[in-house]
N, C-alpha and C positions, 0 to 999 in steps of 0.2 A: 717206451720212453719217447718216441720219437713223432712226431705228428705228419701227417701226407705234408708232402711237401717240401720237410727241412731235409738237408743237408747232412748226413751221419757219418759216423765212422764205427762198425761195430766194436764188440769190447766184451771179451768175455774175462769174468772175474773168476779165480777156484783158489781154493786154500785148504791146509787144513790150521784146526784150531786144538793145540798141543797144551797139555800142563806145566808151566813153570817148575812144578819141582822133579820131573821126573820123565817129560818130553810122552808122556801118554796121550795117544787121541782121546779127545773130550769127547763124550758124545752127547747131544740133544742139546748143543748150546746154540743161541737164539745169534745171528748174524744179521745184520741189518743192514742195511745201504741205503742213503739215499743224495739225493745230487739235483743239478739242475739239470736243463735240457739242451741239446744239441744248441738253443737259440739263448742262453743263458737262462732262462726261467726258471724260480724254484716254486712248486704247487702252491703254497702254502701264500705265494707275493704274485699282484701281477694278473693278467689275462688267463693263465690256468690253473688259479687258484679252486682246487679240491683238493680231498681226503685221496691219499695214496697215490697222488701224483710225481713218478720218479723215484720213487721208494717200493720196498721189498724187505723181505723177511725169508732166510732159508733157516730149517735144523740142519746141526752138522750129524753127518750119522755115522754108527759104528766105529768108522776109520778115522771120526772129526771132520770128514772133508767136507765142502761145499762150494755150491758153480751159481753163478749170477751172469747174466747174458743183459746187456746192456750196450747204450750207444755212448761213445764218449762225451762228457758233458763239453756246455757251452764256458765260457768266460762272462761273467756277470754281464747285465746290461747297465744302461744309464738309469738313475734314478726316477728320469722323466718317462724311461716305458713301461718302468714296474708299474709306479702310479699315476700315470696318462694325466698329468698336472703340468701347465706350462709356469706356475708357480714355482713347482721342482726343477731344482739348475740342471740342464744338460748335461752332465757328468759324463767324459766318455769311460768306456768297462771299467770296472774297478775289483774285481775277482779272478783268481788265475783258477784255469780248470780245477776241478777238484771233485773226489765222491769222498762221504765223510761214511767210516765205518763204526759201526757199536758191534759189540760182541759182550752177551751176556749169557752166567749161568749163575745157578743160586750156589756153587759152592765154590765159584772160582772170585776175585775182585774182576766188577764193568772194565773194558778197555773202552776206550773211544780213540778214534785213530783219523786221520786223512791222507786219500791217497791224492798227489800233484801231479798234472799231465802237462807237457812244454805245450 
């Protein structure tokens, strides 16, 4: 997640992912995460804009559990570093830390969730 250079705080993620009607570990459900970068950047906007940048995919196994090793994201940036446009107003941050989770399985309903960092 984190590029030479920046400033991180590690962050380890584990969970497990339980059934609704019966508190049984799920197994082989798809956990997903993905977030910006210690510097606010999300891949997809921005100077590191690629395919699987800051995002991840675990199975939960057996027990449902799963571990995601991550660095704490950033707080959005200004408008003007996403898209290096002096057109675009200077906004200062406008995003409060966050990793956004999805959890899917084909026999349970999608969650989609977000976790919020002070």
């Amino acid at each position: 997640v984190a590029l030479p250079g920046q400033a991180t705080t590690d962050l380890e993620l584990f969970g497990r992912v339980l059934s609704s009607e019966d508190c049984a570990p799920v197994t082989g459900a798809e956990v997903e995460l993905w977030q910006a970068d210690s510097e606010g950047f999300y891949g997809a906007l921005g100077p590191r804009d690629r395919e699987g940048y800051c995002r991840a995919v675990q199975t939960t196994t057996q027990e449902g559990k799963f571990r995601f090793l991550t660095q704490q994201p950033g707080t959005y940036g200004s408008l003007r570093a996403y898209f290096g446009s002096k057109a675009v107003p200077d906004l200062p941050p406008w995003g409060p830390r966050h990793i956004h989770v999805l959890v899917f399985h084909p026999k349970f309903r999608l969650l989609v969730a977000q976790l919020y960092f002070p």
